[in-house]
N, C-alpha and C positions, 0 to 999 in steps of 0.2 A: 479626541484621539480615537484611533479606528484600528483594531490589530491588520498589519496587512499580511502578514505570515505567519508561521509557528513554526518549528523543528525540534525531534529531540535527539540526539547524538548520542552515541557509542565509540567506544575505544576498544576493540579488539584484538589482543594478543595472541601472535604463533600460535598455533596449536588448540586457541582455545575456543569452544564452540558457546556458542550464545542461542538460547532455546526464547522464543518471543511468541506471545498471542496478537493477532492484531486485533485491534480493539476496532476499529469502524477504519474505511477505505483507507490509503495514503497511496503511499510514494516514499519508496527505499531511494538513496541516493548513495552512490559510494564516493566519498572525498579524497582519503585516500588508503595504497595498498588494497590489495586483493582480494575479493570475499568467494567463499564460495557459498551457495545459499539452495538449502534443503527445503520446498514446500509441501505442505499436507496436500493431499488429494490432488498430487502433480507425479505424472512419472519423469519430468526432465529435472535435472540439477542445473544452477544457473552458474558460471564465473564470470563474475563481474570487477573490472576494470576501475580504475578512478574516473568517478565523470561516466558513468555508465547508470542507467535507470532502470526501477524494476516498480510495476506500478501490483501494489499488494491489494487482498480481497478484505473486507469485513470477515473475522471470527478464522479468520486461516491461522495457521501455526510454520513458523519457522525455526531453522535451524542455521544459525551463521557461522562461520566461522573463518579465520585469518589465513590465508595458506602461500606460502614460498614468502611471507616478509615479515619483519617480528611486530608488527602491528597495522592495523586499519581502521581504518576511521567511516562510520556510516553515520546516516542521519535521517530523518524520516520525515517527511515536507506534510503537514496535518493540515486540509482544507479549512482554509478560514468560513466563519459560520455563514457570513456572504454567498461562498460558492457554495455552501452546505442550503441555503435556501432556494437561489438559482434552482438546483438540482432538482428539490424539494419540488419547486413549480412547476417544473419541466415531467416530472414524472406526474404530478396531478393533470396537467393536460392532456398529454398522451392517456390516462386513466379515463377522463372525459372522453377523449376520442373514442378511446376501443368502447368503451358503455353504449356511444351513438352508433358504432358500427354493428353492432349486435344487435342494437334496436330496443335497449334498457332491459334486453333478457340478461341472469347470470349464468353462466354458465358453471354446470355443477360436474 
């Protein structure tokens, strides 16, 4: 058996704001009702829709919260460790590359 997804889910009510760290990359997803959504070291505010996506940073700080419906539903889609390797190898190659384009200087 092979995890092929993760997700963790919230229930937010009218009025009430939800303060979150993100712990390492994802993906906000809204399911349902309205979110409006505050990011750290953003000056745009997001509304987002049911069925609408909002792709989150490592170590960012949010702020959610439910507006014009007495509840919403969010979820947060957590890269399975598969594509967290992928990633992984894809940034070592590009690291290999730029090393040979410099010509094994580092750059300080």
């Amino acid at each position: 058996m092979r995890e092929v997804s993760s997700s963790i889910a919230y229930e937010i009510h009218g009025g009430e704001t939800l303060p979150l760290k993100v712990a390492r990359s994802t993906k906000l997803v809204v399911r349902g009702g309205a979110v409006w959504v505050t990011r750290s070291d953003d000056t745009e505010d997001y509304w987002l829709q049911p069925g609408h996506t909002l792709r989150l940073r490592r170590g960012e700080r949010l702020w959610i919260s439910a507006e014009g419906t007495p509840r919403a539903t969010i979820a947060f889609s957590v890269p399975t460790r598969c594509d967290e390797r992928a990633l992984n190898w894809f940034a070592r190659v590009v690291e290999r590359w730029a090393a040979r384009m410099r010509g094994g200087w580092r750059t300080v």
